[in-house]
N, C-alpha and C positions, 0 to 999 in steps of 0.2 A: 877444476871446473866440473860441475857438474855435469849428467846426462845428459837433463832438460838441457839445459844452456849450450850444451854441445849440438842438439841437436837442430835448439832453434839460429844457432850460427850457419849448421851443415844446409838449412833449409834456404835460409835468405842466401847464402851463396850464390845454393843450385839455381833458385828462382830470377837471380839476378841477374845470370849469366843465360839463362834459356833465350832471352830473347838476342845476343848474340850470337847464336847459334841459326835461330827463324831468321835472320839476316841475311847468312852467308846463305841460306837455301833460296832468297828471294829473286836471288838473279843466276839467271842460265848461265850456263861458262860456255868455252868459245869450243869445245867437244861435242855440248847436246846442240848450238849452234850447228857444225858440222854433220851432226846425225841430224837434224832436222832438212838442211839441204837437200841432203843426200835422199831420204824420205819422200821430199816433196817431189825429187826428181824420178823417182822411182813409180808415185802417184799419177803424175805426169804421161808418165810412157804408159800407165796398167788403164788411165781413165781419160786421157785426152786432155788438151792444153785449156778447154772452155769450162770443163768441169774440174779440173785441177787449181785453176786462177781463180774460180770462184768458192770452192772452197779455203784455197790460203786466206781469201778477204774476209771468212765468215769468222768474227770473232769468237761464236762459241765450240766451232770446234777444235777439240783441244789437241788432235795431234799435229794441226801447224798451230799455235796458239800453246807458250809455256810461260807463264809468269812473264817477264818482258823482251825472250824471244819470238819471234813471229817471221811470215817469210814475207818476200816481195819480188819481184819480176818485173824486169825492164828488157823492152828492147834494145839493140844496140846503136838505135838515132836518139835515147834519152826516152822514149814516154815509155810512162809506167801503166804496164799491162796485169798487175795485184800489186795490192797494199794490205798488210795483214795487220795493220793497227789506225791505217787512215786511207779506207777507200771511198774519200773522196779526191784522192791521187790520183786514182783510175782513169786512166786514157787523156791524163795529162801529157807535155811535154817538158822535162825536167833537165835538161841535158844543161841549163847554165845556172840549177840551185847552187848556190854558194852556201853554204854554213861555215860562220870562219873567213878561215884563210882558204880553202880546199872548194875546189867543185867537187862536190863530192860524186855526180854519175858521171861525169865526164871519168873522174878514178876510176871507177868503176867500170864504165866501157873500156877503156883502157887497158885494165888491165883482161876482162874476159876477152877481148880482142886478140893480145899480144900472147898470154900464157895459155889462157881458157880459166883458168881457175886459181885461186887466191886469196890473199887475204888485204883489206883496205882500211885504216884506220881515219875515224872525221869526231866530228863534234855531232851529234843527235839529240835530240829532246826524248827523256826516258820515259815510255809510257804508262811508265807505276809512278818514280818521282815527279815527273814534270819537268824536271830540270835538265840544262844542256848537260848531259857527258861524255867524254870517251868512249866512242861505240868501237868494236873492233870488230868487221863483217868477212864472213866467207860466200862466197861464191863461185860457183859452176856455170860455165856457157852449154844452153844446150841450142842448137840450130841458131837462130836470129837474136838467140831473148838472151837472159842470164838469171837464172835462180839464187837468192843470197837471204842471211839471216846474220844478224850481228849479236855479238857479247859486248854489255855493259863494261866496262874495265873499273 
């Protein structure tokens, strides 16, 4: 075989396979998940719970805001006190959402109640595909609330 032909095989390969690659970077793993919590809770203490909640909600900034992690904050009776990809959640009362089979903040009190902190697996609408997936969420109790950020699976 020749050069050329060598190299336009090597090309269409690489080119082929690039966007496999922009794929696996399009979704947070359940680590930057984890550092994002932890982040936000850190935010929290340095800037106050009023300007801390209102920035998780602001979708353009991007240190809670990564491709389709984001954070959210619930009290522990269910309403939600930020939504970082749908505030108009905002000071609703969510405590009997079902998606599924699962409540999923009832899980979620639950478990920031009993441990403080954890991880809760549900069904979620993804905010890049649209579509219901396998969300898998960490979350921290701080005082009343709980701080959380879920990975796509």
């Amino acid at each position: 075989m020749n050069t050329m032909k060598k190299w336009l095989i090597a090309s269409v390969l690489m080119w082929g396979l690039i966007p496999f690659g922009f794929a696996a970077d399009d979704r947070g793993t359940t680590e930057q998940a984890t550092a994002m919590v932890k982040k936000g809770i850190a935010y929290i203490k340095e800037h106050g719970k009023e300007k801390a909640f209102a920035e998780f909600a602001n979708i353009s900034n991007k240190d809670f805001h990564d491709r389709d992690l984001y954070l959210f904050v619930y009290d522990l009776n269910g309403v939600n006190l930020s939504h970082g990809n749908n505030p108009k959640m905002n000071g609703k009362n969510l405590i009997d959402l079902k998606v599924g089979d699962k409540f999923v903040v009832k899980d979620m009190i639950a478990l920031a109640s009993t441990k403080g902190k954890g991880w809760v697996d549900y069904q979620w609408p993804n905010p890049v595909t649209k579509v219901l997936e396998t969300k898998s969420t960490y979350l921290e109790k701080v005082d009343n609330y709980f701080v959380g950020c879920g990975a796509y699976k």
